[in-house]
Structure formats: structure tokens, C-alpha cells
One Martini backbone bead per residue (centre of mass of N, CA, C, O) as a GRO file, in nm:
protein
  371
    1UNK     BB    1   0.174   2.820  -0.223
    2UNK     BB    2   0.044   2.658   0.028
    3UNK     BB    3  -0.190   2.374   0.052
    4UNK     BB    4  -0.483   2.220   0.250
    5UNK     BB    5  -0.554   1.879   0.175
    6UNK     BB    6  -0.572   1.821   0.511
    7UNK     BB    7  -0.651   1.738   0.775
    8UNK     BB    8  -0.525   1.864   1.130
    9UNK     BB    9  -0.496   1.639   1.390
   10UNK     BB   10  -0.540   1.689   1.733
   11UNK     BB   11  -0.435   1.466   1.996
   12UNK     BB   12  -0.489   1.325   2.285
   13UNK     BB   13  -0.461   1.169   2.557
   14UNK     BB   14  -0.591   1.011   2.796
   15UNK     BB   15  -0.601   1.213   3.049
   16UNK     BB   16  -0.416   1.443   2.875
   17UNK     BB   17  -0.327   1.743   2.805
   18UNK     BB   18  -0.266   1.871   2.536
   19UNK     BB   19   0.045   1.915   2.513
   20UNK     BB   20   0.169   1.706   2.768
   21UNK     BB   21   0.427   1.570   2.840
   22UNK     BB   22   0.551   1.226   2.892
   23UNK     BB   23   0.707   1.020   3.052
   24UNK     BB   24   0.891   0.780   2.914
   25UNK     BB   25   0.811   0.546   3.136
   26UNK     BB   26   0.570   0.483   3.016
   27UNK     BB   27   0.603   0.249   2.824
   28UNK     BB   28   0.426   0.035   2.993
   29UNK     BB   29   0.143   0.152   2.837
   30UNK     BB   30   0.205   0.159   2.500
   31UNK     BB   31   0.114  -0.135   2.420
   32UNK     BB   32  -0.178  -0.135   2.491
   33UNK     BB   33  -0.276   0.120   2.333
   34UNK     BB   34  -0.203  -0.089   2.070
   35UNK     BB   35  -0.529  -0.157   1.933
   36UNK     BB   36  -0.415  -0.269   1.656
   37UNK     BB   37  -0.269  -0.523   1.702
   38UNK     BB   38  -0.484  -0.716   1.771
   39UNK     BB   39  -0.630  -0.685   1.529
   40UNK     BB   40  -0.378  -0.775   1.317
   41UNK     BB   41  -0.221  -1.005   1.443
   42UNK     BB   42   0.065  -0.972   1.500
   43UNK     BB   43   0.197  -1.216   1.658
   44UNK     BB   44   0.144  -1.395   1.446
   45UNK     BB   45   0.305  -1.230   1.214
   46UNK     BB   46   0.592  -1.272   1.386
   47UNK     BB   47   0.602  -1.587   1.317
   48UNK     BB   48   0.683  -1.522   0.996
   49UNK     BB   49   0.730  -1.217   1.019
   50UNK     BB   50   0.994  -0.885   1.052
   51UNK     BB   51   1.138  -0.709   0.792
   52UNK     BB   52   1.404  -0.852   0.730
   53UNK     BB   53   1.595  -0.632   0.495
   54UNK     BB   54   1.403  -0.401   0.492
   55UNK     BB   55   1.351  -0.106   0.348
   56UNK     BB   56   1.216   0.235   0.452
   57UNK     BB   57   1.103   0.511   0.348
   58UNK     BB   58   1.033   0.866   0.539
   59UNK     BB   59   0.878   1.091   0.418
   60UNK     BB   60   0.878   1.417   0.635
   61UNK     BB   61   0.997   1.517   0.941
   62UNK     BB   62   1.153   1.301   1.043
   63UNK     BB   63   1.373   1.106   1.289
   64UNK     BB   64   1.386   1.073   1.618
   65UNK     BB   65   1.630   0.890   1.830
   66UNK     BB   66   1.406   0.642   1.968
   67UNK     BB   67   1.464   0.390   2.140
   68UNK     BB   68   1.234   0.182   1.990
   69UNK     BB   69   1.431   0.257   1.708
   70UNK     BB   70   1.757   0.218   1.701
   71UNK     BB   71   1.749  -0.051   1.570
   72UNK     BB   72   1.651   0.088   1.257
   73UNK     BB   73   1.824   0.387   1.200
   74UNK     BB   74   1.921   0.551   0.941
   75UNK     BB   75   2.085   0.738   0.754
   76UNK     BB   76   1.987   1.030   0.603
   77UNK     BB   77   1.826   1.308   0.495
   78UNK     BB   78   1.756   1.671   0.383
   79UNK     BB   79   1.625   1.831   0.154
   80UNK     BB   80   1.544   2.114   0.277
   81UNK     BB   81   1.879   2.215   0.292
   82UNK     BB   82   2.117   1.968   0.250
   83UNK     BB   83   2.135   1.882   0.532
   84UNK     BB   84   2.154   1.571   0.723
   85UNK     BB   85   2.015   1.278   0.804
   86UNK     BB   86   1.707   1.277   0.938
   87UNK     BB   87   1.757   1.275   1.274
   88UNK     BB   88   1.517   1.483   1.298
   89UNK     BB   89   1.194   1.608   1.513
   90UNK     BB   90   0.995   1.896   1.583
   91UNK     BB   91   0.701   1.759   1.546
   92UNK     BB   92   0.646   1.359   1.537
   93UNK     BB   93   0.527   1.253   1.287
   94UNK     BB   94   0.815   1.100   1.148
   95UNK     BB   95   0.802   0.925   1.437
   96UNK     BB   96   0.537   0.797   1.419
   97UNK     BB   97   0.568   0.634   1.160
   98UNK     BB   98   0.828   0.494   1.178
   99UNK     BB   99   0.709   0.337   1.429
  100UNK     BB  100   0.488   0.158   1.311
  101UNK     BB  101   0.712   0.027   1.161
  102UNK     BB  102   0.975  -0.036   1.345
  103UNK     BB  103   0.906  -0.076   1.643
  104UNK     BB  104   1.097  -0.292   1.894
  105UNK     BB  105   1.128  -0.188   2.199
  106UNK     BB  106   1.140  -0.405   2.463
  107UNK     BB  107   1.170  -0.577   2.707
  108UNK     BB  108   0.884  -0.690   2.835
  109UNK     BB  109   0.656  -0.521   2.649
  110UNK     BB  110   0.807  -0.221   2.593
  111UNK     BB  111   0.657  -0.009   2.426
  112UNK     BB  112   0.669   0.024   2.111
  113UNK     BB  113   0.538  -0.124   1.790
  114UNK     BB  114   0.570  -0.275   1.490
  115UNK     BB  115   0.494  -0.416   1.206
  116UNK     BB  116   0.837  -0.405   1.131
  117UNK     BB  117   1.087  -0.462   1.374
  118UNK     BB  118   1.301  -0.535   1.113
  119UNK     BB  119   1.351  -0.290   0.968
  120UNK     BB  120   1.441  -0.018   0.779
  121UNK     BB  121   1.468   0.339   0.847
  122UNK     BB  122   1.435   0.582   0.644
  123UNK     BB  123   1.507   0.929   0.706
  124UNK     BB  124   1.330   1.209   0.556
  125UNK     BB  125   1.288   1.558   0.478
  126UNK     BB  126   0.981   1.719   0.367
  127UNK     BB  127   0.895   1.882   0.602
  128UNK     BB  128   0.794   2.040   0.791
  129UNK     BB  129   0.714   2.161   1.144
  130UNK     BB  130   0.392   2.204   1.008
  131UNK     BB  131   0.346   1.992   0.807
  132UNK     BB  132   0.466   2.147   0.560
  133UNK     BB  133   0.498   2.101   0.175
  134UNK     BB  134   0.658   2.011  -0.130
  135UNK     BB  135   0.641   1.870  -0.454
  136UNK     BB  136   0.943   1.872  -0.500
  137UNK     BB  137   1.054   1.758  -0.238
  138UNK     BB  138   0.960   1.496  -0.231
  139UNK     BB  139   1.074   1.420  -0.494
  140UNK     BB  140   1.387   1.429  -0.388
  141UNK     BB  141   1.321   1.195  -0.192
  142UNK     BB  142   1.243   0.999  -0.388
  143UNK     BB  143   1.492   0.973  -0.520
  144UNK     BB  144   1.691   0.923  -0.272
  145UNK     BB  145   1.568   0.642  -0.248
  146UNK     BB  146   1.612   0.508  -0.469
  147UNK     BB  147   1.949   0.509  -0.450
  148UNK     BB  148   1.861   0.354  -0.184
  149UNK     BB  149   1.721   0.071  -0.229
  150UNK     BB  150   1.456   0.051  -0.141
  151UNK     BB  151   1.121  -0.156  -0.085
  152UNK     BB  152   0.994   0.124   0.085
  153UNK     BB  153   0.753   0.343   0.063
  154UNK     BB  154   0.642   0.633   0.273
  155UNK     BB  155   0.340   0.845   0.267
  156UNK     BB  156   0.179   1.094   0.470
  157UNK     BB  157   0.088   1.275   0.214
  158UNK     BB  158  -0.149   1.509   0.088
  159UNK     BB  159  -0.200   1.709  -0.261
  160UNK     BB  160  -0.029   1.841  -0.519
  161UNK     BB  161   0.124   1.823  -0.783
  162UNK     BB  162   0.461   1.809  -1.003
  163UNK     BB  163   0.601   1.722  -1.292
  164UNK     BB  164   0.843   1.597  -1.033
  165UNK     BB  165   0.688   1.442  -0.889
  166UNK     BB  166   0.553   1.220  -1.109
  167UNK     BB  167   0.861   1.130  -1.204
  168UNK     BB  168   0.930   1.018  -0.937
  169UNK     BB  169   0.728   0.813  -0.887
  170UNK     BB  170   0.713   0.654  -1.178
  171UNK     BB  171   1.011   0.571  -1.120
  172UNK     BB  172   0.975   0.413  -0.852
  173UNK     BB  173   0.805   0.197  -0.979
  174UNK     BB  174   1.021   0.129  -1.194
  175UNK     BB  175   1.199   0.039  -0.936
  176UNK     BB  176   1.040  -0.170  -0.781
  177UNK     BB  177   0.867   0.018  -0.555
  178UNK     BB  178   0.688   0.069  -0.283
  179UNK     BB  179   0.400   0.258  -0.293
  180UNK     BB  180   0.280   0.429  -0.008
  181UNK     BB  181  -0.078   0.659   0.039
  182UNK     BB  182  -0.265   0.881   0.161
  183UNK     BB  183  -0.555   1.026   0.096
  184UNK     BB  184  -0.679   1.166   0.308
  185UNK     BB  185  -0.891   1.411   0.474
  186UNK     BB  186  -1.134   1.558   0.670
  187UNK     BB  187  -1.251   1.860   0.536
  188UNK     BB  188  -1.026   1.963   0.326
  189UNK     BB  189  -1.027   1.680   0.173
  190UNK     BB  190  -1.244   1.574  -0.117
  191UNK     BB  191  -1.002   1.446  -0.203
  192UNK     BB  192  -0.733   1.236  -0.348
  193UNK     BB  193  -0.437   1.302  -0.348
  194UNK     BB  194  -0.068   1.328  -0.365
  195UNK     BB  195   0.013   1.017  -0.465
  196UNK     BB  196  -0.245   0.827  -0.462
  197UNK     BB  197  -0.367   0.912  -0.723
  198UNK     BB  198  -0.165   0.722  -0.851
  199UNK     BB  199  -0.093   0.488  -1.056
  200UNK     BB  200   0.079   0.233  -0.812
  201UNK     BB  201  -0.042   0.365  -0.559
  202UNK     BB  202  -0.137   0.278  -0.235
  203UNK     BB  203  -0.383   0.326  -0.107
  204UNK     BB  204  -0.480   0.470   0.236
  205UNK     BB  205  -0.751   0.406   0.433
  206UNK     BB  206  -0.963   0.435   0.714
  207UNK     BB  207  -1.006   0.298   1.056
  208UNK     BB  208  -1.159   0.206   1.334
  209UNK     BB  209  -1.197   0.016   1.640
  210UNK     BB  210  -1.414  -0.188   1.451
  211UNK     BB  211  -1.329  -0.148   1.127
  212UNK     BB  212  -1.459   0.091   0.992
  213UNK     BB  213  -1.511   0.369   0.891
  214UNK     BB  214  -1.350   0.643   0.885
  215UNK     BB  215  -1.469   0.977   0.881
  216UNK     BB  216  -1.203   1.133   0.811
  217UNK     BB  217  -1.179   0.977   0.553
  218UNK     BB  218  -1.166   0.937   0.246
  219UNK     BB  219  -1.310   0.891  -0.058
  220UNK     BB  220  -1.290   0.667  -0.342
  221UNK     BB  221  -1.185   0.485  -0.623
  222UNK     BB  222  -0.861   0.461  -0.546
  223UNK     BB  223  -0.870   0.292  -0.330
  224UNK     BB  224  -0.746  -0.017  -0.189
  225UNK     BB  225  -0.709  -0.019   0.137
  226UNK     BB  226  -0.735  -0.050   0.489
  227UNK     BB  227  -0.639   0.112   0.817
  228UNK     BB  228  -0.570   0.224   1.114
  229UNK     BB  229  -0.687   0.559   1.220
  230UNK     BB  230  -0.761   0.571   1.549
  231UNK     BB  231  -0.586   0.607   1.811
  232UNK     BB  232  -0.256   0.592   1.712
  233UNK     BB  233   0.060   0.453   1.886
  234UNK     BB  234   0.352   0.634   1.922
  235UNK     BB  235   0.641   0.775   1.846
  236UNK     BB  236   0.865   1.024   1.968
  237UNK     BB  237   0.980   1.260   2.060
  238UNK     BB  238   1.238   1.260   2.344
  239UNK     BB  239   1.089   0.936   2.449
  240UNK     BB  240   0.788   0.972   2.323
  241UNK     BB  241   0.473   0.992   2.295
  242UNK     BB  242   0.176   0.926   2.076
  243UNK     BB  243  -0.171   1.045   1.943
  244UNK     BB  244  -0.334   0.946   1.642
  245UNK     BB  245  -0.532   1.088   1.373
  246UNK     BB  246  -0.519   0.928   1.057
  247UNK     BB  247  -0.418   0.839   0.749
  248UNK     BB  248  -0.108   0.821   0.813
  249UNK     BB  249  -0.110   0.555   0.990
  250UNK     BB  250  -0.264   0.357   0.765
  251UNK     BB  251  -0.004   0.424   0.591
  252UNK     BB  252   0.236   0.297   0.748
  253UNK     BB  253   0.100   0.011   0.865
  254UNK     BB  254   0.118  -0.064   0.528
  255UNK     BB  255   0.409  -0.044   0.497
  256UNK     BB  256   0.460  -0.288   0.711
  257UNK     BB  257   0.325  -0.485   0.556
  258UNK     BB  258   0.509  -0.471   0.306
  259UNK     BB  259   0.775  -0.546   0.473
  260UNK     BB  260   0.686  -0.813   0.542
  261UNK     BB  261   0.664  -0.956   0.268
  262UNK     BB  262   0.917  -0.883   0.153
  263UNK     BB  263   1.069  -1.045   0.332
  264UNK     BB  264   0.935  -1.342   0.270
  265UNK     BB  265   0.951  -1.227  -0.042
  266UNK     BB  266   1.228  -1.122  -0.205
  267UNK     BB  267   1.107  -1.201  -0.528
  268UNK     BB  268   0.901  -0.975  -0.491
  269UNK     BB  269   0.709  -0.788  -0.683
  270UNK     BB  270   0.544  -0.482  -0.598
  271UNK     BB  271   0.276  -0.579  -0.756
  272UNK     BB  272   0.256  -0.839  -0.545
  273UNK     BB  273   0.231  -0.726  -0.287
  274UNK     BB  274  -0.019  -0.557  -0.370
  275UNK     BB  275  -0.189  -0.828  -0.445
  276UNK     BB  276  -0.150  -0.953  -0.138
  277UNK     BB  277  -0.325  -0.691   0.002
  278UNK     BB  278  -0.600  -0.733  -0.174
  279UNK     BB  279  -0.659  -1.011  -0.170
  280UNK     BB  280  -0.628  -1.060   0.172
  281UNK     BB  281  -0.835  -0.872   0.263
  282UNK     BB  282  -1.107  -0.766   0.408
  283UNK     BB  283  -1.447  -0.740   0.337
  284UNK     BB  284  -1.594  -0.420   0.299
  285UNK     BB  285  -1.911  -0.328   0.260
  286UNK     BB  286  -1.972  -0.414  -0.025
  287UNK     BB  287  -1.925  -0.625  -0.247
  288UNK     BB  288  -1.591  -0.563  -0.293
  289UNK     BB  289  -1.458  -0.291  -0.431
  290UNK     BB  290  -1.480   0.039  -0.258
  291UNK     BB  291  -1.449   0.377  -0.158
  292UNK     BB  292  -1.397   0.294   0.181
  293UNK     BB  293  -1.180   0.045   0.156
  294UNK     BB  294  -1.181  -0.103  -0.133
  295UNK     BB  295  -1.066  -0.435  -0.034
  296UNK     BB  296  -1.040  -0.351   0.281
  297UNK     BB  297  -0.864  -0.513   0.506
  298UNK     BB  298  -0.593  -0.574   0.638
  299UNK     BB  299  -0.401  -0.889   0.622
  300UNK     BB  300  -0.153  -1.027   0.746
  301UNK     BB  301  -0.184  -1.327   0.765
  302UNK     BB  302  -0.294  -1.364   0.470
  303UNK     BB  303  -0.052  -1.217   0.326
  304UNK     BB  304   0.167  -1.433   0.430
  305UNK     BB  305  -0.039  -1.738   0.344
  306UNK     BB  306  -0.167  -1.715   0.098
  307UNK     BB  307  -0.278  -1.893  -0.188
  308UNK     BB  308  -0.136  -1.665  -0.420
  309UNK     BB  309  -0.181  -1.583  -0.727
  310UNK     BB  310  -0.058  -1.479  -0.996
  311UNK     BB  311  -0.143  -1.258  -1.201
  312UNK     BB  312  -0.302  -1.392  -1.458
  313UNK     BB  313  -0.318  -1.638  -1.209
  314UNK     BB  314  -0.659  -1.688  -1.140
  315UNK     BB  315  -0.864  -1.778  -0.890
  316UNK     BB  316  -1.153  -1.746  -0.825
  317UNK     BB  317  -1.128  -1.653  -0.481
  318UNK     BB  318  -0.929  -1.433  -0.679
  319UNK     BB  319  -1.026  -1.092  -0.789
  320UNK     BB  320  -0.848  -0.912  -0.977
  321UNK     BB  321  -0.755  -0.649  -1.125
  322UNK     BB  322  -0.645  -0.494  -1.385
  323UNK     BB  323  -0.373  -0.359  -1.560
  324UNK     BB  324  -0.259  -0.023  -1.547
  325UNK     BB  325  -0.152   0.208  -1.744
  326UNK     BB  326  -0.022   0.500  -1.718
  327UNK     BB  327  -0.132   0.812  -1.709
  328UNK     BB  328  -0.136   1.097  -1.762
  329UNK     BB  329  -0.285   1.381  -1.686
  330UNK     BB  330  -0.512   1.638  -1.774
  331UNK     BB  331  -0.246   1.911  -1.713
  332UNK     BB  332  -0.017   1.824  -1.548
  333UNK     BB  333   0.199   2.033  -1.712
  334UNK     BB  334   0.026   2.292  -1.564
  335UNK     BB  335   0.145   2.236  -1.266
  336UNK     BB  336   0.199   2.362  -0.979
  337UNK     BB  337   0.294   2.439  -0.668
  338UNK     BB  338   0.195   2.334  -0.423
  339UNK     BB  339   0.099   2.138  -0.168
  340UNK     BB  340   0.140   1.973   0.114
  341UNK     BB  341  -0.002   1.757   0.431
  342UNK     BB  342   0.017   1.595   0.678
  343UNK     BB  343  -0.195   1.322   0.805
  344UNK     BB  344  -0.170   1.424   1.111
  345UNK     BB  345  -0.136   1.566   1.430
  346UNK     BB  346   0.108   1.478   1.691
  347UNK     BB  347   0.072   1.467   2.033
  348UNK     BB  348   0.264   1.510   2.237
  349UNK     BB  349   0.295   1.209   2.467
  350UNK     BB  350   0.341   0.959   2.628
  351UNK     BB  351   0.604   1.045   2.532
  352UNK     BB  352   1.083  -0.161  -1.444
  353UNK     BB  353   0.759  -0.201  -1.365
  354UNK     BB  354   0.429  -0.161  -1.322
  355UNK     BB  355   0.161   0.027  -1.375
  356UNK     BB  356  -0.084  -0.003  -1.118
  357UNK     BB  357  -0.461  -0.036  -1.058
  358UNK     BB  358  -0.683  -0.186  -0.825
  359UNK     BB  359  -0.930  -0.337  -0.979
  360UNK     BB  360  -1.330  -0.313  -0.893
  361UNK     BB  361  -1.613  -0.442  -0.937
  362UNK     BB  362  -1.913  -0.463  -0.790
  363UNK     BB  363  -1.972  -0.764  -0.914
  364UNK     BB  364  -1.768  -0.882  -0.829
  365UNK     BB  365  -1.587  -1.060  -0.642
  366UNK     BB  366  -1.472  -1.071  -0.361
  367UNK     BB  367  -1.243  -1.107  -0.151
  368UNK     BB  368  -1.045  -1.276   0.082
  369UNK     BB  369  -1.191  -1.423   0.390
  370UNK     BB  370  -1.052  -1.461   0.757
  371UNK     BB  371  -1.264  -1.267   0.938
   0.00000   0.00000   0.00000
């Protein structure tokens, strides 16, 4: 039996009714619509760090391989079947997540832009094409990622976990991979999905074009860090574009910043790397870490630049909270597959290390704010 544990979003472009696709030239308007770039200072960020040298496994529906991804785009593979490389994708969720993070796009600012154009992207087909998948297929997404030495696994679903998802998520910790995961939508999602919701993977909430909390997304105490979840431009199937709306995309788009620290810091533990965007995040809502932002909204360039202590040897003005050693839940072993499901249905359109959860009292000192 599948479970839909978070809200599916179907969102047309501007201006353009709901399923229909535009031609592909149009890719001289997506990077303006890229209303995102610019909120996290990408072009800023891109000339400290641009992901080279780091791969980032894409468990998804696949990745079709789209112009402005073709130079970053690995053989992967296809757990659903057992054959393929993962380089297909007749949903278009895989190729829009791929896209926020490596896409390159094209000379003259032309095309999509992933927050890590320079790193690559492993494409494993782990949901079906109506974005529906098994916690167990996921499992095996995730051991093919660790075996391929990935440096970041981005994961834009969640569910209900099974004792095979939870060792293979824990493994991939102990493999001292950045595992990060969307929390989940409303309102069919009340509450933090899985694997967002293990300790050592890094949640992650969204934000509208305001910087605001996005109202689609979930809230809870296990949040880490918000990324732009709203109206967010990226690759599709066969040269087109999408736009869509949830926690998916500030998935990805988390995960491209991640590839930038490691590309930046290529011999930070995994724990350090999410410890540099929870510490440089900007602070939202109450002061510290809150259920709607967790710690903040990520900040490129201070993630890139910040003079951050590593754990254990924090100053004042970077308040980590303490490490802590991860454990089933109690039920974790009688728990069977329910099911995934990708977080924003995107519309074709305009084309070991330590388990660890980063927590903040509500009366700690807030992150370092930098704008």
C-alpha cells in the first residue's frame, strides 16, 4: 500500500496554462525567472566555489538528459527495474531537482543554473513516474549512491520509513555522505516525513520569494536550515523548462549548496559541512533555531567565507547545539513499506562519521546573520 505523505503541487508557468509545454528556446527567460539566484547571491557564491569535483546522488524519478545538465550528468541507475542508467524521466521531478543543483546552462546567461554547476550528478530512478515509491527502493537508491562514493545525496521525498531505509540512511552517515531531505508538504504531510526525520540528515523547510516561511511547508522541531520553495525554475524532460512549488526544490537547492562547501573544503567531514550552513544561516522567526526555518535560511557566501569553529570549539557568536548519537525509534523494527512521494509535482512547461542533529534552545543565541 503507498502512502501520500506529503501534498502534491502542480503548478503551471506564468502566464502559460497548466500542461502545456513551451519550446524549448524559450531557455532565454529561465534564468530570469530564476527568482531564487538572486535571493542566495549565487553569482557571489560562484566565485568562491562551484561544486567541481563533487558528485551528489539524485534518488528520484531519473534525469533526462537536458542541455543544460549534459555536462554533469553520470550513468546512474534505475533500482525500479534493475537496468538503465537513470537517465530517464518521464515525470520531470528528477530532471527539475538535477537542475537546481548542477545545472549549467548555456553561454550568455542563458538556460537553467543550479546552485553547483560544476558538480555531478548521480541520477538513480527510485519513484515511479507518478511519483509514488517504495521506502525500500529508496534503501537500495541509497546503498548504489554510497558505493559510488558520492559526496551528497539529495533526497526530495518523504514517507514512512522500514527498517531497511533506516539502515541504509545510517550507513550512508557512517559513510560520511551529506544526506539531505525534504520535510514534507501540507497539508497531507502534518508532520516531518522520513528520512528528513532521522537524526544526521539535514531537514529542510522552505521559504517564499519574501524569504517568509512558504505556508505549503511542514514545521516541526527536527528543521535545520529554509531554502526558496516557491515558484522555483528549472530543468524538465525533453529541453523544457518547469516550475514548481515545495519542499523538493529547497531540497536540491540545499544540496547544491552543499556541494559548494564540499567542492570549497574538500576534507570537511560531512558533520562540518551541515554545521557550516546551520552556523551562517540567516535567522528567521524567534530568535535561534525555530520549527518554521529551523536555523535559518541558508547563506551561500557566508557558508563559503565564515570564520566557523569547528564543533566542539564554538565562539560566542556561533551557537551549535550538541551532538547527538542517533537511535531507532521505539516501533522503527515492526514498521512495514509504506510508501514515498516526491515533494511538488513539477509541470512540463517554458520548456562512519557521527549521527547527529543540530539543535538549538529556543533561548540560545541566535545563528551569525549576514544580511
Amino acid at each position: 500500500m503507498h502512502i501520500a505523505l506529503s501534498i502534491l503541487v502542480a503548478v503551471s508557468l506564468i502566464s502559460i496554462p497548466a500542461g502545456q509545454p513551451v519550446a524549448p528556446e524559450d531557455a532565454s527567460r529561465v534564468r530570469q525567472d530564476q527568482w531564487h539566484l538572486a535571493f542566495l547571491k549565487v553569482d557571489e557564491a560562484h566565485n568562491i566555489s562551484r561544486g567541481a569535483g563533487v558528485q551528489v546522488a539524485v534518488p528520484d524519478t531519473g534525469v533526462d538528459p537536458h542541455p543544460d545538465l549534459s555536462r554533469n550528468l553520470l550513468k546512474g541507475k534505475n533500482v525500479l527495474t534493475g537496468t538503465g542508467d537513470g537517465l530517464q524521466d518521464a515525470n520531470s521531478h528528477g530532471t527539475a531537482m538535477a537542475g537546481l543543483i548542477a545545472a549549467h546552462g548555456s553561454d550568455g546567461r542563458i538556460g537553467a543554473l543550479g546552485i553547483a554547476p560544476e558538480a555531478k550528478i548521480l541520477p538513480i530512478v527510485s519513484s515511479r513516474s507518478d511519483n509514488y515509491g517504495e521506502a525500500d527502493k529508496l534503501a537500495e537508491a541509497i546503498d548504489f549512491a554510497v558505493t559510488q562514493h558520492v559526496g551528497v545525496i539529495s533526497i526530495s521525498s518523504a514517507g514512512v520509513t522500514s527498517e531497511k531505509l533506516t539502515r541504509s540512511v545510517k550507513n550512508a552517515l557512517a559513510a560520511d555522505i551529506v544526506l539531505i531531505a525534504g520535510v514534507g508538504n501540507l497539508p497531507e504531510a502534518a508532520t516531518i516525513g522520513y528520512p528528513a526525520a532521522e537524526e544526521g540528515v539535514i531537514a529542510v523547510s522552505g521559504t517564499d520569494r519574501a524569504g517568509n516561511h512558504a505556508p505549503i511547508a511542514v514545521t516541526g522541531s527536527k528543521i535545520d536550515v529554509a531554502a526558496p520553495a516557491v515558484d522555483i525554475y528549472s530543468t524538465s524532460y525533453d529541453g523544457k523548462y518547469s516550475k514548481g512549488t515545495g519542499t523538493s526544490s529547497a531540497t536540491a537547492i540545499v544540496a547544491g549548496a552543499a556541494a559548494l562547501i564540499r567542492s570549497k573544503y574538500p576534507d570537511l567531514p560531512a558533520q562540518e559541512v551541515a554545521h557550516r550552513l546551520t552556523a551562517t544561516a540567516v535567522d528567521k522567526g524567534p530568535p535561534g533555531r525555530d520549527d518554521q526555518y529551523g536555523y535559518g535560511v541558508i547563506d551561500l557566501v557566508a557558508a563559503l567565507t565564515a570564520d566557523v569553529p569547528p564543533l566542539g570549539f564554538e565562539s560566542s557568536n556561533v551557537t551549535p547545539p550538541a551532538s547527538a548519537a542517533a537511535a531507532p525509534e521505539k516501533g522503527d523494527s515492526a514498521r512495514t513499506v509504506r510508501g514515498l512521494a516526491t515533494l511538488g509535482v513539477l509541470v512540463a512547461a517554458g520548456g562512519g562519521y557521527l549521527f547527529w542533529r543540530r539543535r538549538r534552545r529556543a533561548d540560545d543565541s541566535p545563528p551569525r546573520v549576514s544580511r
